[in-house]
N, C-alpha and C positions, 0 to 999 in steps of 0.2 A: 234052708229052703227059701226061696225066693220066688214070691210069690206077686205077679202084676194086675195092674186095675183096667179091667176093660173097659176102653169109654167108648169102646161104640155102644155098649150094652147102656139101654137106658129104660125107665119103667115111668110111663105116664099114669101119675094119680088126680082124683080129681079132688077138690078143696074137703070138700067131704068126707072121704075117704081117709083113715086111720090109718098111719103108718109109724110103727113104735121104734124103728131103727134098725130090725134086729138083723144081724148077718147070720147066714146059716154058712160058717165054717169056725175050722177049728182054734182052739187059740195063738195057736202059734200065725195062723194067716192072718188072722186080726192085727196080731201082734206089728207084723208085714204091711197090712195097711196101713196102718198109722204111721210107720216107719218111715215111706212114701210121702205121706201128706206134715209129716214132720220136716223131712230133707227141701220140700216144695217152700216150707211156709219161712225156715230159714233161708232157701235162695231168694226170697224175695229182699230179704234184709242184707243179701251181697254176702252171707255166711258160708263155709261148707259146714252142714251138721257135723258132719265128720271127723273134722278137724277138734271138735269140742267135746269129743268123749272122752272119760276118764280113760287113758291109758293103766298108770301106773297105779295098783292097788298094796296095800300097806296092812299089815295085822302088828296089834299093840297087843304086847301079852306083859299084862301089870304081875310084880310076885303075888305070892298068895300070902293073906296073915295066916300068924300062928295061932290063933283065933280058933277060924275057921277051918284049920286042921285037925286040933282037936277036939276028937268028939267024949265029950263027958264027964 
């Protein structure tokens, strides 16, 4: 799901007025936002985020003792 930030959408508050952060959607759009403001804050740095995600995942499976096999 991809999901984009609308910036024409804006909401004028005044100093006074309490605003706690909160987005009304679901996790996975949060998720998306950030993702966005993630990819953004790396091109500033000349990065592609992209390029710097773990590709390759690995599982280590130690033996098991003979300990901990037997029960008793």
């Amino acid at each position: 799901m991809e999901f984009k930030v609308n910036r024409k959408k804006c909401v004028l508050k005044k100093l006074h007025e309490e605003d706690n952060g909160y987005v009304d959607a679901d996790p996975a759009e949060r998720v998306s936002m950030v993702w966005e403001l993630t990819k953004q804050a790396w091109a500033f740095a000349g990065v592609n985020a992209e390029q710097r995600l773990q590709r390759n995942v690995a599982k280590l499976i130690r033996p098991q003792d003979n300990k901990s096999k037997a029960k008793g």
